[in-house]
ZAMARGU-4260 file (C-alpha; in steps of 0.2 Angstrom, whole numbers, plus 5000, padded with zeros to 4 digits):
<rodrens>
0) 5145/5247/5012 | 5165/5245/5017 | 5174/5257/5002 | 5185/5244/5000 | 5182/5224/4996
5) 5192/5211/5004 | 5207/5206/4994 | 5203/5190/4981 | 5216/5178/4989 | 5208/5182/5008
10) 5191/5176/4998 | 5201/5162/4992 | 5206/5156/5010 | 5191/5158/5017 | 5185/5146/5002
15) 5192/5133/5007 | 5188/5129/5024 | 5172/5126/5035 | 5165/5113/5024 | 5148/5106/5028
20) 5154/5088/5025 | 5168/5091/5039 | 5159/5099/5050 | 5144/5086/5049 | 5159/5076/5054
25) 5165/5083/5068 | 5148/5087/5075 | 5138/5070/5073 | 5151/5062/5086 | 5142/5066/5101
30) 5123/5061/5094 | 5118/5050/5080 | 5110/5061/5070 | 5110/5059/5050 | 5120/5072/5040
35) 5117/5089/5034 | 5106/5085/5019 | 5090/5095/5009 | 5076/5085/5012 | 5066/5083/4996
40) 5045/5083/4997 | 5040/5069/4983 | 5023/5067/4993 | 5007/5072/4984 | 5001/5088/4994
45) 4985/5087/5005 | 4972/5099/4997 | 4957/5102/5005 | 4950/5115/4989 | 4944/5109/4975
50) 4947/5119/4958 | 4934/5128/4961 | 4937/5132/4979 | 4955/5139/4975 | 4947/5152/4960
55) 4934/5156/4975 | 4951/5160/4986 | 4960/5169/4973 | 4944/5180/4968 | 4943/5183/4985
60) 4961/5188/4986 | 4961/5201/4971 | 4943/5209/4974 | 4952/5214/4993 | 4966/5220/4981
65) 4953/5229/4969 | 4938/5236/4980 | 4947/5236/4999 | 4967/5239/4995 | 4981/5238/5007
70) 4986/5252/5017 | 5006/5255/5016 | 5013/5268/5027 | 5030/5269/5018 | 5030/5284/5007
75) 5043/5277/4994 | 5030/5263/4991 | 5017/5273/4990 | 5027/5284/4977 | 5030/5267/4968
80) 5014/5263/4965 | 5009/5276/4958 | 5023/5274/4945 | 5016/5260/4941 | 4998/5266/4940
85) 4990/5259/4955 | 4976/5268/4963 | 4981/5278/4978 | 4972/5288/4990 | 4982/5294/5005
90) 4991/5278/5011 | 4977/5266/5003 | 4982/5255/4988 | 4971/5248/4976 | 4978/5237/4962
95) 4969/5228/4949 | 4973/5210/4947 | 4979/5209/4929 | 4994/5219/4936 | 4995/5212/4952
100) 4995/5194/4942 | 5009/5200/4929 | 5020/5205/4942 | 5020/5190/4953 | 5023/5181/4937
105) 5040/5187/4938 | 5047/5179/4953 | 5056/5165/4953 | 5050/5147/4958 | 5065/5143/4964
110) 5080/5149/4969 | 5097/5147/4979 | 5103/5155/4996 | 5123/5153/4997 | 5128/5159/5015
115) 5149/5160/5018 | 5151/5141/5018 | 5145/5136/5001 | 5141/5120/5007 | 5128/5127/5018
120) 5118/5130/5001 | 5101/5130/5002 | 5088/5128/4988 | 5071/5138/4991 | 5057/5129/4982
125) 5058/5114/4969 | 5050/5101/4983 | 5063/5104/4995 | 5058/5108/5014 | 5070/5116/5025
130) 5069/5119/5043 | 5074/5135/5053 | 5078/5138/5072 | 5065/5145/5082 | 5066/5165/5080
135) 5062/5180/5091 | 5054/5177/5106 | 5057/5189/5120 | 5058/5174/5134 | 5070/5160/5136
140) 5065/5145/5148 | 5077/5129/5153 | 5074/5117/5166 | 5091/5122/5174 | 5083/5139/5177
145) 5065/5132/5182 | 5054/5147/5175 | 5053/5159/5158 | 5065/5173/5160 | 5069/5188/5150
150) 5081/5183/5136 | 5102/5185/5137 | 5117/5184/5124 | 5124/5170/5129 | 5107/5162/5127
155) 5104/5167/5112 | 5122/5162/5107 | 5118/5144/5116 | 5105/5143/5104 | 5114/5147/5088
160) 5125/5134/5092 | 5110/5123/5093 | 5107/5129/5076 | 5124/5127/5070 | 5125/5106/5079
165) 5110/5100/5071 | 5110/5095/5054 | 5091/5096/5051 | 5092/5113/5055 | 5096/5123/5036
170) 5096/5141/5041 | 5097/5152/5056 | 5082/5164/5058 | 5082/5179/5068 | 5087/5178/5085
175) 5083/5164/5092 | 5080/5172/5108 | 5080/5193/5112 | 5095/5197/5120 | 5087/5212/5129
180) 5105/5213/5140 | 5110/5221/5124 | 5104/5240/5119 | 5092/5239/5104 | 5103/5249/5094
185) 5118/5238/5094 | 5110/5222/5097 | 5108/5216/5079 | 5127/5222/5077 | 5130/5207/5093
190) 5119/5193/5087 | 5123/5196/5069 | 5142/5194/5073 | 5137/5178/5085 | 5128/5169/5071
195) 5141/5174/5058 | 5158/5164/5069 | 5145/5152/5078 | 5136/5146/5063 | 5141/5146/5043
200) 5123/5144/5036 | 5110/5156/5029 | 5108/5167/5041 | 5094/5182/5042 | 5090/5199/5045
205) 5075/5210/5052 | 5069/5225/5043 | 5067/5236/5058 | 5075/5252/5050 | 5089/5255/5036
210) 5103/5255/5047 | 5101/5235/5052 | 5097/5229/5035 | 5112/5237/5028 | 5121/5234/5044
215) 5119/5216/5040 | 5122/5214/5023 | 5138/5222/5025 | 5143/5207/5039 | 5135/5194/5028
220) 5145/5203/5014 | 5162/5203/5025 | 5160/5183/5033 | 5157/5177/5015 | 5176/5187/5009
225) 5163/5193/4994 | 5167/5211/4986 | 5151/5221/4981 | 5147/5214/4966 | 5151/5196/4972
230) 5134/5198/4987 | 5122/5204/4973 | 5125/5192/4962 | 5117/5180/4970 | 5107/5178/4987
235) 5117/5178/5002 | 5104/5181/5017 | 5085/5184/5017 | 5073/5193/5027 | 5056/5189/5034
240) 5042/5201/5035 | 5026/5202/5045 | 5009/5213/5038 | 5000/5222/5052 | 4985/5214/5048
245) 4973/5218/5043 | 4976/5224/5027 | 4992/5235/5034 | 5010/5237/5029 | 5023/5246/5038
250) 5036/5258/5035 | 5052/5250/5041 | 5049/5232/5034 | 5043/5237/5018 | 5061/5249/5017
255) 5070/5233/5021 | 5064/5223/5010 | 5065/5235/4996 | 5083/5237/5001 | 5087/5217/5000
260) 5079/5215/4984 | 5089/5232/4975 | 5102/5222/4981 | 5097/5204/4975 | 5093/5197/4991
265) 5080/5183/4996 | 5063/5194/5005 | 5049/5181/5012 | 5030/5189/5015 | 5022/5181/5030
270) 5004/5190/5034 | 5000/5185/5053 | 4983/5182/5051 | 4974/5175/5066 | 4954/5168/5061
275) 4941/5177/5073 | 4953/5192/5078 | 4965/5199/5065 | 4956/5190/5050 | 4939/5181/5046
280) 4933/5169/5056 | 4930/5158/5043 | 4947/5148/5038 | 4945/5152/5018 | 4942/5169/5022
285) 4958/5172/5034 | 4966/5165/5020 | 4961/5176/5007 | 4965/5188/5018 | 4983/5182/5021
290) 4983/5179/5003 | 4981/5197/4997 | 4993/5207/5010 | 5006/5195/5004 | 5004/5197/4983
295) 5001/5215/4989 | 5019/5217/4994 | 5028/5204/4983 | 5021/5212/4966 | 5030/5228/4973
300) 5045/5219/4973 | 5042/5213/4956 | 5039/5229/4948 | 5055/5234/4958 | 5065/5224/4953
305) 5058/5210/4942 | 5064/5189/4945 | 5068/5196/4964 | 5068/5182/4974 | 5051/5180/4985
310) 5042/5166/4996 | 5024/5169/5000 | 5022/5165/5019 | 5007/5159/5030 | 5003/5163/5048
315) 4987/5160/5048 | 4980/5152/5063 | 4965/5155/5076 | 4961/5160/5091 | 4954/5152/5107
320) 4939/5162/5106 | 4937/5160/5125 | 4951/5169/5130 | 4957/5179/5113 | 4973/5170/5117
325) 4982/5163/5099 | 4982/5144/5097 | 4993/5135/5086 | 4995/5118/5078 | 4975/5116/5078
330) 4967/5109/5065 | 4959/5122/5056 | 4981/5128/5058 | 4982/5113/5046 | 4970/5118/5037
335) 4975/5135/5032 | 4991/5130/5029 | 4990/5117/5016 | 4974/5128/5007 | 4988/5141/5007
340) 5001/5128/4999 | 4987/5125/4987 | 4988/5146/4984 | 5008/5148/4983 | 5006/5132/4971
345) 4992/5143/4959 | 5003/5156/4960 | 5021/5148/4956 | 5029/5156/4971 | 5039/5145/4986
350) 5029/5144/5001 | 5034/5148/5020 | 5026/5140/5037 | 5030/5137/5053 | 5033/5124/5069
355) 5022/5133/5082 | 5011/5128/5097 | 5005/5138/5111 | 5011/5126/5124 | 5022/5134/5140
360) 5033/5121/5142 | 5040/5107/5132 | 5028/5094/5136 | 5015/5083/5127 | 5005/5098/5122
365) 5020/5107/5113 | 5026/5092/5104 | 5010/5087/5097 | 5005/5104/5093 | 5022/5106/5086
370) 5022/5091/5077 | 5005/5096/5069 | 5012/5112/5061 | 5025/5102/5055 | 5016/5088/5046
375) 5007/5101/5041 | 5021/5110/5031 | 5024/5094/5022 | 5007/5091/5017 | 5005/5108/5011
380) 5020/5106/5001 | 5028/5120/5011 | 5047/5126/5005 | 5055/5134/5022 | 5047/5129/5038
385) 5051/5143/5052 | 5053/5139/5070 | 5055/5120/5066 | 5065/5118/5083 | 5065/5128/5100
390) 5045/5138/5101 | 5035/5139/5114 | 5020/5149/5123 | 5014/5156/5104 | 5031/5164/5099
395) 5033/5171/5119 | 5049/5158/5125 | 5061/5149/5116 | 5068/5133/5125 | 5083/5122/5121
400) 5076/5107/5129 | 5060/5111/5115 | 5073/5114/5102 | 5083/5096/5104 | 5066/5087/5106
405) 5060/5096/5088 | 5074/5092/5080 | 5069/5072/5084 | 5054/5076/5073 | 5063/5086/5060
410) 5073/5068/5058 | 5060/5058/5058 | 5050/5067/5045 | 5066/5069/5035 | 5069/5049/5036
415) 5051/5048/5030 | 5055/5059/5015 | 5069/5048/5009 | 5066/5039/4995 | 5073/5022/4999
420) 5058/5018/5014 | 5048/5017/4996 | 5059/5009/4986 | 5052/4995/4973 | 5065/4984/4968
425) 5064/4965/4969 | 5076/4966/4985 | 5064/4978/4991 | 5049/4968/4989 | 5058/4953/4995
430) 5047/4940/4989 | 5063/4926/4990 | 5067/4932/5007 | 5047/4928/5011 | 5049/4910/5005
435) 5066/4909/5014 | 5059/4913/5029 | 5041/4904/5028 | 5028/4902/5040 | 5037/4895/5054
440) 5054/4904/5054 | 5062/4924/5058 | 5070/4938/5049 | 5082/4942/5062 | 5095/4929/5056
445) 5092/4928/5038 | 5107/4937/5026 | 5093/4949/5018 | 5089/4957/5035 | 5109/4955/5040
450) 5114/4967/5024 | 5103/4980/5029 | 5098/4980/5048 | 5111/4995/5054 | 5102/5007/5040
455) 5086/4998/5038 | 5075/5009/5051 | 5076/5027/5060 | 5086/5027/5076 | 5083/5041/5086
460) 5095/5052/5096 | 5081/5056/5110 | 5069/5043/5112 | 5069/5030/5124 | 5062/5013/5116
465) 5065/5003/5132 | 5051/4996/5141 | 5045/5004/5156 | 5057/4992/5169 | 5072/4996/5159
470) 5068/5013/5157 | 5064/5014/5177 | 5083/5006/5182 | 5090/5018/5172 | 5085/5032/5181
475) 5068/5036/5174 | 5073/5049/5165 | 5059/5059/5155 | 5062/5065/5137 | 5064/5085/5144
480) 5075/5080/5156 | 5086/5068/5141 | 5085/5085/5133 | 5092/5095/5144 | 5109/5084/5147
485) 5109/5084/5129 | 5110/5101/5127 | 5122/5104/5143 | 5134/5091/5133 | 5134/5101/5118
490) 5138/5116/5123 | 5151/5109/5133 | 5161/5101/5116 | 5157/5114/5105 | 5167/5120/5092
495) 5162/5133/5081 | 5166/5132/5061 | 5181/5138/5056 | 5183/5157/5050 | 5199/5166/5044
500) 5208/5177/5053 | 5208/5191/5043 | 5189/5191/5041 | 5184/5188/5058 | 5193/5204/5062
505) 5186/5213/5049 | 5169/5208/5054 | 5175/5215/5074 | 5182/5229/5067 | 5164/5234/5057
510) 5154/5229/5075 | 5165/5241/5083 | 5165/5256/5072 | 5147/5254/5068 | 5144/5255/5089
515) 5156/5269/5091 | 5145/5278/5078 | 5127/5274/5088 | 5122/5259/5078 | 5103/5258/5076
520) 5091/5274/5081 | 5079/5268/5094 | 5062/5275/5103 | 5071/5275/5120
</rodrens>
């Protein structure tokens, strides 16, 4: 933390620029994409388990907890568990479920992130379902370049600008590609000042090691103008963290989120549990699984500090038990995902999923993998949706051709949310503009269609409707290839959101002082 706070009026200044409804503005000029909104779930979830089926899962779940326990390697929680009367034997940590129940209990249903533009607000559970940029992979791929290479900064920048154009897209996850240009130990310290002046949403950091989370909240801190008390007042960022399953936690990602939470930030719990490899083959099983290395680490929280906010995540998939390679966007993907909506539902917690497929490039396999996982999350009732735009190869490549052709998917499902395409009024049913029309005549002309026709249907911003001889004169061009001039215009005409002066350099003046001192330790 800075020893001194930024002065109220530069707060003030900052305040009062960079709002969503302008920068929605200025952005939708070059595609007709809808504006910046938070989609609203009003569906009935899909849930595969009965009553009893979902007891069988949470028994499951607590007698892992009880008989198996967890293994933490971080000593402090270990330390903490204790405290609280959990049984521990070495690094193995058995809790009964009256406790681990009582502590889950605690965390919040709901809850708000406010990133630096307080329009950018997000709201974590209460039906809304929120998408994120694609987040992490090592390997970046455009048809430009022709073939995956190793990630870059300007990449990874390219991408948060993707992140920060598309109104579908809520928050910005991790990097969005590694930039393994720039040395591990400063390399949060550079993609963390990208995403702070290229984007103004809810942005994210990894719990690799005390000196990034706290290196990050402090830049969070500085782009919002907030003193001390102002970012723990209220969530401001979040992190994600992975178990090592099975039934593992680590040290450094159960540090950070113990460091977020003492200082009231968002922590979400993602077990990656792959059926047939990491968990049981059977789906139910992976999911119990999942199930208790999550409530495992968020009733810590809880006992740590109690009402911390805390989503419960699924990444529980299978494997192509041919090769051992993970698939994704399968059915029995689905499957585990809306049993596990059914779970963080039981347990009053907001849920986490993700836009994945296993596909190399962005072709007919990644989009309808992808667009699996993502009707998935909605009929799981899922609350953030991670890597909703730009994944490839299982997590290996991100791809900004991928990312552009997700975010026509993200539309179409948040046009298919919107409460109007059920509407029931008289105009909607339409039964005069049926007898005006009769069995001989059109809609086309008639004023009932004339009133409404410009906002009456989704219009995409990718897709070609044409027919196939129209398509042809224009050039044939094929939906990557649309992509790719899409996203070659955007970067071309973009224009970051506005930051003040003042902070901005504060926000250099920390990256630079924080390098000068060594950043981040590393293995290497």
């Amino acid at each position: 933390m800075s020893d001194t706070a930024p002065a109220p009026e530069k707060a003030r200044r900052r305040r009062s620029g960079g709002r969503a409804a302008n920068t929605a503005k200025r952005q939708t000029a070059g595609i007709a994409q809808m504006p910046w909104r938070l989609p609203l779930n009003t569906d009935r979830p899909t849930e595969p388990l009965d009553e009893a089926g979902v007891e069988a899962v949470h028994d499951g779940a607590m007698r892992i907890l009880e008989e198996i326990g967890i293994e933490f390697l971080n000593e402090e929680a270990l330390e903490l568990f204790k405290k609280a009367g959990c049984k521990v034997d070495g690094t193995n940590v058995r809790m009964g479920r009256d406790w681990v129940m009582e502590m889950v209990g605690k965390a919040p249903d709901q809850f708000d992130i406010i990133p630096r533009n307080p329009d950018r607000k997000i709201t974590i559970g209460g039906g809304h379902i929120l998408f994120g940029n694609v987040s992490s992979p090592p390997n970046y791929y455009d048809l430009e370049i022709g073939k995956k290479v190793a990630g870059n900064r300007e990449q990874c920048a390219n991408l948060l600008k993707l992140t920060q154009y598309f109104n579908c897209i809520h928050f910005a996850g991790g990097y969005p590609v590694e930039p393994v240009d720039v040395h591990a130990s400063v390399r949060h310290l550079d993609v963390v000042f990208d995403k702070m002046t290229l984007t103004d949403k809810v942005g994210h950091a990894y719990s690799l090691g005390k000196e990034r989370v706290e290196d990050v909240m402090e830049m969070v801190r500085i782009a919002g103008g907030l003193s001390d008390d102002e970012f723990e007042a209220a969530p401001r960022m979040y992190t994600n963290i992975n178990s090592t399953s099975p039934l593992k936690h680590d040290v450094p990602m159960i540090d950070g989120c113990l460091r977020c939470i003492r200082r009231g930030q968002a922590v979400v719990v993602t077990p990656f549990t792959l059926a047939g490899a990491m968990a049981p083959v059977t789906m139910s099983g992976a999911v119990a699984l999942s199930i208790a290395e999550a409530l495992s680490a968020i009733a810590l929280f809880q006992y740590v500090r109690p009402g911390a906010p805390c989503v419960i995540g699924t990444f529980t998939s299978n494997v192509d038990m041919k090769s051992g390679a993970p698939a994704f966007g399968t059915p029995e993907y689905m499957r585990a995902t809306q049993m596990t909506g059914q779970m963080a539902r039981f347990y009053g917690l907001p849920m986490r999923s993700s836009g994945v497929c296993a596909a190399n490039v962005p072709d007919g396999q990644a989009m309808w993998e992808t667009s699996n996982s993502l009707w998935a999350s909605v009929q799981s009732g899922t609350n953030i949706v991670y890597h909703a735009a730009g994944w490839l190869e299982g997590g290996l490549v991100a791809s900004p051709e991928k990312f552009i052709m997700d975010c026509e998917v993200l539309q179409m499902i948040q046009r298919y949310l919107e409460p109007q395409i059920s509407a029931t009024t008289a105009a909607d049913i339409a039964v005069d503009a049926i007898k005006e029309v009769g069995p001989n005549g059109h809609f086309f002309g008639i004023d009932h269609t004339q009133e409404r026709y410009e906002t009456a249907f989704y219009s995409p911003f990718l897709s070609d409707w044409r027919n196939f001889e129209a398509w042809e004169a224009a050039g044939g061009v094929w939906t990557a290839e649309r992509a790719h001039a899409m996203f070659k215009d955007i970067m071309a005409n973009f224009e970051a959101p506005p930051m003040d002066a003042g902070i901005r350099s504060e926000l250099e003046d920390f990256v630079a002082r924080r390098k000068a001192e060594g950043g981040a330790p590393t293995d290497f």
